[in-house]
C-alpha positions as CSV (number, residue, x, y, z in Angstrom):
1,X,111.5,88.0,97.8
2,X,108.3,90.1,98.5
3,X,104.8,88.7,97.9
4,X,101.4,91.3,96.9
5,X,98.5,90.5,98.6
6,X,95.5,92.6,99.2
7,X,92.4,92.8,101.8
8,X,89.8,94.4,102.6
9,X,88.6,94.8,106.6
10,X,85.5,92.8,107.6
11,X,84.6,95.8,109.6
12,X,84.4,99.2,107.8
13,X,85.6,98.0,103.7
14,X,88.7,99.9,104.1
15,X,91.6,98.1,101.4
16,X,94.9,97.6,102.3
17,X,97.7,96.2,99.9
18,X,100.4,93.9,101.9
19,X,103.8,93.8,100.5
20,X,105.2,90.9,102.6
21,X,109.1,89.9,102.5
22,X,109.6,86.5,102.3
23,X,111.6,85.2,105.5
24,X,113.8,82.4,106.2
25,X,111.5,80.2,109.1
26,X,108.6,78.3,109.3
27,X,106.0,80.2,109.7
28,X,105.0,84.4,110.1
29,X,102.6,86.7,111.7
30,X,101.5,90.0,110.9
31,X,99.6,92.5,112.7
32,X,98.5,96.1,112.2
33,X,95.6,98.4,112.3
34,X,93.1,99.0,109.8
35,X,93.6,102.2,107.9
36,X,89.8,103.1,108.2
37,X,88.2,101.8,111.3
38,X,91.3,101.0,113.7
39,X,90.4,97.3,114.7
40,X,93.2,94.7,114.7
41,X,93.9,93.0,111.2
42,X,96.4,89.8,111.8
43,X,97.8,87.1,109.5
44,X,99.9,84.3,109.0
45,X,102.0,82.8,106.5
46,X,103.2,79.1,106.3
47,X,106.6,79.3,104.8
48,X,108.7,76.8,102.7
49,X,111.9,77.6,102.1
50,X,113.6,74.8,100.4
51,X,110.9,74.7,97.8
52,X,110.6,78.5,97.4
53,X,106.6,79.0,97.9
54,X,104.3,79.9,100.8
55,X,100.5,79.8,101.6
56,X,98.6,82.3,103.6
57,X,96.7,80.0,106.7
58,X,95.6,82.6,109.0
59,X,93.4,85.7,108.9
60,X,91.7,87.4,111.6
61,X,89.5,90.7,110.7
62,X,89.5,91.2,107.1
63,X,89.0,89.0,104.2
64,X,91.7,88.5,101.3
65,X,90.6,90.0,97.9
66,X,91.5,89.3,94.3
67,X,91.9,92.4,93.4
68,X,93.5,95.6,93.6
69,X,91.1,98.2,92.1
70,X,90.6,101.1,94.4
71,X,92.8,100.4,97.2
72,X,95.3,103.5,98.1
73,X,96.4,101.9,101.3
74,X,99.7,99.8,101.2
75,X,101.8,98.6,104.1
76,X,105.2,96.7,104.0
77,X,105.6,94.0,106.2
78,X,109.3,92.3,106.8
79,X,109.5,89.7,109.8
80,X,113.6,90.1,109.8
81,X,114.1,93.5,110.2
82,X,113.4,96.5,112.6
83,X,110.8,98.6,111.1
84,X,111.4,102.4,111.2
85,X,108.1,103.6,113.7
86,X,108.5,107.4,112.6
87,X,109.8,107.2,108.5
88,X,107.3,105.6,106.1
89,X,109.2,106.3,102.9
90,X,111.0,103.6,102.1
91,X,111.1,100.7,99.5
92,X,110.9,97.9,102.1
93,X,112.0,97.8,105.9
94,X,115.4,95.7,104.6
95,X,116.5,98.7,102.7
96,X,116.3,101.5,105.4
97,X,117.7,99.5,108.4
98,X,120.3,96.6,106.3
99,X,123.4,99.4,107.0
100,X,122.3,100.1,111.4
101,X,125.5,98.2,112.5
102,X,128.7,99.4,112.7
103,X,130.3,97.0,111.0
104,X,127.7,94.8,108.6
105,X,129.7,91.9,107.5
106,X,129.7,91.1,111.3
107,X,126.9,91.8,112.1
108,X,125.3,89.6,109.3
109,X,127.9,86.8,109.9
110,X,126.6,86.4,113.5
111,X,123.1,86.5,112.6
112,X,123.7,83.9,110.1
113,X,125.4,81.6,113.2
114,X,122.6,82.1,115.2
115,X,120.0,81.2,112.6
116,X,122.0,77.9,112.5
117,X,122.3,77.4,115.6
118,X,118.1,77.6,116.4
119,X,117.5,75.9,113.5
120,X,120.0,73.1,113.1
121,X,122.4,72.9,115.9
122,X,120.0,72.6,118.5
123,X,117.6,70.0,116.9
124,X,121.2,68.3,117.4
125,X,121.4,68.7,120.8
126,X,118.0,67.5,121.5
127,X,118.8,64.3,119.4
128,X,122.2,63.4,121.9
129,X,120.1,64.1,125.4
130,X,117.2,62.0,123.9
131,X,120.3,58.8,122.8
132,X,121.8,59.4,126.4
133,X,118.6,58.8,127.9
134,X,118.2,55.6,125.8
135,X,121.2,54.4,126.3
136,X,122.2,54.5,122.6
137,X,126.1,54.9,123.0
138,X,126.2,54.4,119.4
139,X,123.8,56.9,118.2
140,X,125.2,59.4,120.6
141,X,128.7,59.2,119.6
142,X,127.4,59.7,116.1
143,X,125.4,62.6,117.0
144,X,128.3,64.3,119.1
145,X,130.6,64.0,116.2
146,X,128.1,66.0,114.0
147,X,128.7,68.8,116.4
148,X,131.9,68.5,116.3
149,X,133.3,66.5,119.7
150,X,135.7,64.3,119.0
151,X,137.1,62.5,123.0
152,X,135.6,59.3,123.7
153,X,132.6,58.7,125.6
154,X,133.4,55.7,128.1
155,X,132.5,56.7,131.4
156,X,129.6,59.4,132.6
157,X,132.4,61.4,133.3
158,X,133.5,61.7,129.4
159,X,129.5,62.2,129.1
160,X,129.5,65.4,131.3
161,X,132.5,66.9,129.8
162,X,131.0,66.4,126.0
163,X,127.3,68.2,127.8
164,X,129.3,71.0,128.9
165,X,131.7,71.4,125.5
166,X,128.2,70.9,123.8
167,X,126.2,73.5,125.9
168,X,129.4,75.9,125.6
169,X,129.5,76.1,122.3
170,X,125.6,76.4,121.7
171,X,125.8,79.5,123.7
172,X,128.3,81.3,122.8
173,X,126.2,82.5,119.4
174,X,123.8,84.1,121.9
175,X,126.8,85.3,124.3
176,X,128.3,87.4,121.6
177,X,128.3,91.3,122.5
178,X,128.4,89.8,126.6
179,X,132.4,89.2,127.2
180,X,132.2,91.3,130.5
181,X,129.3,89.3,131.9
182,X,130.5,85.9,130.9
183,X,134.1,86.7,132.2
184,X,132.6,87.9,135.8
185,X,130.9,84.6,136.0
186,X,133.8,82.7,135.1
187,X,135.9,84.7,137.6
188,X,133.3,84.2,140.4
189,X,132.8,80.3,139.8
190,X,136.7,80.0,140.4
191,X,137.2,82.4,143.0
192,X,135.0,80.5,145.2
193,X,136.3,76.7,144.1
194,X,139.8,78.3,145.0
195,X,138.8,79.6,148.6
196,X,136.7,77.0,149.8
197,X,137.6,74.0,147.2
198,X,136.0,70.6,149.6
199,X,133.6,73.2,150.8
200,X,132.0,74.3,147.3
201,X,132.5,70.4,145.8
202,X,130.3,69.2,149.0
203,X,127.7,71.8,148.2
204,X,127.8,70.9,144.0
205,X,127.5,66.9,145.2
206,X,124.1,68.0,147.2
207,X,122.3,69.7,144.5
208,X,123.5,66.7,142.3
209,X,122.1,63.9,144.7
210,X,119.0,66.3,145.3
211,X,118.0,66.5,141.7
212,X,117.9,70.0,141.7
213,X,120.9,70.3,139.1
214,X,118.7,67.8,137.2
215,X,115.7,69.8,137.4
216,X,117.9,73.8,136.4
217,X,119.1,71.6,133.4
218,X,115.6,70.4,132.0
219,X,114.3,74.1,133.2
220,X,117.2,75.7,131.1
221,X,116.6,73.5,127.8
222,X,112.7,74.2,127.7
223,X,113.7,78.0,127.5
224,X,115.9,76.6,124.5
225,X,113.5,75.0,122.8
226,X,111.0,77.4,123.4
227,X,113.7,80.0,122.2
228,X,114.3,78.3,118.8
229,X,110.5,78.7,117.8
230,X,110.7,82.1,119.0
231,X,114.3,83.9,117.3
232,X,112.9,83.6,113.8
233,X,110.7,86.8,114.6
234,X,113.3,88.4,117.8
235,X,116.3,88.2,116.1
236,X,116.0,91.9,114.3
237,X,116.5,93.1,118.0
238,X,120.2,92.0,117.7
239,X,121.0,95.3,116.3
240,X,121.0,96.6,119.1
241,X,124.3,94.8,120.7
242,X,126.0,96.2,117.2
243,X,125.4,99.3,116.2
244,X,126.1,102.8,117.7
245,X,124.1,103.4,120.5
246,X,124.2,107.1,120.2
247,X,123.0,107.5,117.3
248,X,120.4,105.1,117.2
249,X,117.5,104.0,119.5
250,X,115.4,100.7,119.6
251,X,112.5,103.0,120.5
252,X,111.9,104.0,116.5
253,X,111.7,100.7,115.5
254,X,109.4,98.3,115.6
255,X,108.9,94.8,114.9
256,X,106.1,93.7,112.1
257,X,105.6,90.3,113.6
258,X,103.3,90.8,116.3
259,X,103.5,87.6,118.7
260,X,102.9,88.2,122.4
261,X,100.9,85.4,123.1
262,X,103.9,83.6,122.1
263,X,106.2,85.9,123.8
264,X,104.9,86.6,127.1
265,X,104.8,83.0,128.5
266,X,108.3,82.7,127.0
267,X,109.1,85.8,129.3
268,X,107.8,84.2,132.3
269,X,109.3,81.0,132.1
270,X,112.6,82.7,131.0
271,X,112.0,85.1,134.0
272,X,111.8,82.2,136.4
273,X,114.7,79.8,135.4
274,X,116.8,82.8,135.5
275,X,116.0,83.8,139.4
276,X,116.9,80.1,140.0
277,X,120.3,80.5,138.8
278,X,121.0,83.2,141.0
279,X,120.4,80.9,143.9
280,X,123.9,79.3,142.7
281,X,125.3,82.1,142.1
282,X,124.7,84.2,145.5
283,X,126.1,81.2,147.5
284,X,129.3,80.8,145.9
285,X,129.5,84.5,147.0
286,X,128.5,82.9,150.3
287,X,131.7,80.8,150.2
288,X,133.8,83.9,149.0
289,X,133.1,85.8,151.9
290,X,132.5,84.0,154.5
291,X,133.1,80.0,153.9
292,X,129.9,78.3,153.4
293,X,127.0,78.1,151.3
294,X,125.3,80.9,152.8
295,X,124.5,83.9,151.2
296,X,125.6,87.6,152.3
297,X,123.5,90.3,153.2
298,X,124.0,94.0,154.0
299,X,124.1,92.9,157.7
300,X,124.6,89.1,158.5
301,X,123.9,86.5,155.9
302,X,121.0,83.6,155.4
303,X,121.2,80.0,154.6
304,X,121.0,79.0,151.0
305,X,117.6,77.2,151.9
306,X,116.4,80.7,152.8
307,X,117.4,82.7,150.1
308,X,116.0,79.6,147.5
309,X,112.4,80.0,149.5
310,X,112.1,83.7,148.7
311,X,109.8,85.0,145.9
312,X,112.0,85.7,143.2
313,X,110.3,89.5,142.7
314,X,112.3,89.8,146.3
315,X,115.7,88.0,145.5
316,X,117.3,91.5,144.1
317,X,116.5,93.2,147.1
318,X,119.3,90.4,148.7
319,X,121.6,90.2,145.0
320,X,122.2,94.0,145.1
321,X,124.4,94.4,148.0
322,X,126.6,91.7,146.3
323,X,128.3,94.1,143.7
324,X,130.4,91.5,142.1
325,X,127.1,89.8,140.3
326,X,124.4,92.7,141.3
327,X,124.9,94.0,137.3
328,X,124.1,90.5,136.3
329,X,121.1,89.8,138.1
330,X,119.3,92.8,139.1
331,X,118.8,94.3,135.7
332,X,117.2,91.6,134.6
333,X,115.0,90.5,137.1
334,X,111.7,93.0,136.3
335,X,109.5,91.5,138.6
336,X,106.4,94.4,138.0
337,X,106.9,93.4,134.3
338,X,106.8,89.7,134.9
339,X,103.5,89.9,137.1
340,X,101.6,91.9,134.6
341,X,102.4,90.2,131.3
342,X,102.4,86.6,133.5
343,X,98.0,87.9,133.7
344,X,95.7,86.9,131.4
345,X,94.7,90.7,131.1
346,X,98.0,91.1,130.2
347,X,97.3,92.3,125.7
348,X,99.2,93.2,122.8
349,X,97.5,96.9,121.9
350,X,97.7,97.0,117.8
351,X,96.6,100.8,117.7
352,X,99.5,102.1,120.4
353,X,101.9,99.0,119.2
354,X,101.9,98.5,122.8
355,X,101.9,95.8,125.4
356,X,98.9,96.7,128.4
357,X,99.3,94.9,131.5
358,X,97.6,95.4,134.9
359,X,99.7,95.1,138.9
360,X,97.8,94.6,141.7
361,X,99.7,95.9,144.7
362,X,98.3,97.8,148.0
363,X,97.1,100.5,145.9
364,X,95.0,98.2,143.8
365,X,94.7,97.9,140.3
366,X,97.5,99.8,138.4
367,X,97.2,99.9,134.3
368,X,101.2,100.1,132.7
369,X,102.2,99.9,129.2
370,X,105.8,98.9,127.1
371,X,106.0,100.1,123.6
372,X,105.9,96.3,121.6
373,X,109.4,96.7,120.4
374,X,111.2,97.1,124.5
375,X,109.0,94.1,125.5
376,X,111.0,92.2,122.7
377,X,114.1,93.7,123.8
378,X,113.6,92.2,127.6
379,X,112.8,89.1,126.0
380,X,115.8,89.2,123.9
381,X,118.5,90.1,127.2
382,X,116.8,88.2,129.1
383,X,117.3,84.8,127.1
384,X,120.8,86.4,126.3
385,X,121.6,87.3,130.0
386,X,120.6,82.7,131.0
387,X,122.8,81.7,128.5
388,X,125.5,83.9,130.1
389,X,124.9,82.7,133.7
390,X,124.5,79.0,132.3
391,X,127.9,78.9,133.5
392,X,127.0,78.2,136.7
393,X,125.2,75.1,136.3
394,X,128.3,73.8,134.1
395,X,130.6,74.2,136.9
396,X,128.2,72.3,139.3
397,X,127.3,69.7,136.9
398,X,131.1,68.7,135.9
399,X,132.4,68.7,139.7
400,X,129.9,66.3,140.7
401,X,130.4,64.4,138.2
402,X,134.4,64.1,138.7
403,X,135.8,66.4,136.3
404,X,139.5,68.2,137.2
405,X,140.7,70.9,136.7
406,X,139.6,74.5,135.0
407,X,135.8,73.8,133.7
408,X,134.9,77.4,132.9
């Protein structure tokens, strides 16, 4: 469904006609550059889907008209699909990009599950943490069987194992496209139990009694929630993990919602729970190597404690020379990126459709931009790459808590 609206900029008179699709969330925001004068124009749409209408509740820079008498500007607006940056003619965005993957019905399938997943599935999840908390066994149980787990829940034990099935399953819509990742992870979490079994159980049992487990988990499932408000506007970017990469590029797309205020402290908090799960991951490749819950360097190793202190902008400096999770790390962790859009001078650029963000290093002041559309992307892996090395806090969690056996 499209909606027709028109405006007219507060600034120079210029008209513009908005053709609008219609999405499937709660709410949409539009930005893009006045056709006479240049200056931002933004809005937003409340959304209703289950009773089919909308209402425009934000406008920033232009004024909404009644009519549409002399106004030869139009622009197409679609918050669920990529935007071609270079080729204008087109009925709307959904029509030029619907056939990018390789394989559609897939494609859409997956999409679909992931929709769910933000929108129902995890409203779930925060219903059975909130009746654990409480102590309402009853409710919980209920709630757990909506998801689908069926074992009993007698001891804190049976708890853990339904938080891990739970958290599993959640996941795995965002994992999708990741096999090699997740597998490595899995590989490295039992390597390290097999080597050094008392050894790595001792070391799960004092981030347990420490609360740091505790804390990673709360850290993990503000990203979450954070990430269901945010996917109704990022998930166009999926495209990207299904369609050919050769013939295709994120770079001439773009995305029509326009949130970075949103974004960018999503991006930092993302950026920071994500360093802190390599500090379980780099010493279980302590215990691989060498025994202990130390973590290897090019030349000697240092103590977990040491390796936890370190700025996380310096932890891939020590996660490279460990080649067996360097690719799952190092990639991701963009420190120069995270400094610049973590400052408040840190701005979306409507003209450019480009993200400006200053570093300050020794040779002061440096200006950088990202096209809109890679910002999104990092974003996007990023949340992708946590759920992938979530894994690591499962296999922690469920030792300490007394579980046998294979968790991951």
């Amino acid at each position: 469904m499209t909606n027709r609206n028109a405006l007219k900029c507060n600034e120079c008179g210029t008209g513009t006609v908005t053709r609008t699709a219609i999405g499937h969330g709660d709410y949409q925001e539009f930005a893009f550059p006045c056709p006479g004068c240049g200056i931002e124009i933004r809005f937003g749409m409340n959304l209703y889907p289950n009773e089919a209408r909308w209402e425009y509740v934000k406008i920033v820079n232009a004024t909404w008209v009644d009519s549409e008498d002399g106004i030869t500007n139009e622009i197409k607006l679609d918050g669920e699909s990529l935007i071609p940056v270079h080729d204008k003619d087109f009925l709307m965005p959904f029509m030029k990009t619907v056939f990018l993957a390789k394989d559609r019905e897939t494609f859409m399938g997956h999409q679909g599950l992931r929709f769910v997943a933000t929108t129902s599935i995890w409203p779930m999840i925060e219903k059975i943490l909130h009746y654990h908390e409480n102590g309402n066994t009853s409710l919980l149980t209920k709630s757990l069987k909506e998801v689908g787990y069926e074992a009993s829940l007698d001891t804190e034990k049976d708890f853990a194992s339904a938080l891990i099935w739970v958290f599993d399953r959640y996941g795995v819509f965002f994992r999708m496209r990741r096999d090699g990742d997740e597998q490595t992870v899995r590989q490295r979490i039992n390597l390290a139990e097999s080597i050094e079994t008392k050894g790595v159980r001792d070391f799960y049992a004092l981030l347990n009694s420490s609360g740091k487990l505790d804390q990673l988990f709360r850290q993990a499932n503000a990203i979450r929630k954070s990430w269901a408000r945010l996917y109704s506007f990022l998930f166009p970017i999926f495209n990207l993990y299904y369609w050919d990469s050769k013939n295709h590029n994120l770079t001439d797309y773009t995305l029509c919602q326009k949130r970075f205020d949103e974004t960018k402290q999503f991006y930092v908090d993302c950026f920071e729970t994500f360093c802190r799960f390599s500090n379980l991951s780099a010493a279980l490749e302590g215990f691989i190597f060498l025994g202990q819950a130390c973590v290897p360097k090019k030349t000697g190793s240092m103590t977990f404690e040491e390796y936890e202190g370190l700025p996380n902008g310096s932890k891939p400096n020590i996660l490279k020379n460990l080649s067996a999770i360097a690719g799952i790390f190092v990639p991701y962790i963009d420190s120069k990126l995270r400094n610049g859009v973590g400052h408040h001078s840190a701005r979306y650029v409507v003209k450019s459709d480009t993200i400006s963000y200053i570093n300050h290093g020794k040779k002061g002041d440096q200006e950088f931009s990202i096209p809109y559309i890679s910002f999104c992307e990092k974003v996007v892996q990023l949340y992708v790459q946590l759920e992938t090395v979530f894994f690591y806090w499962a296999a922690a969690y469920g030792r300490s808590h007394g579980i046998e056996g294979k968790i991951v």
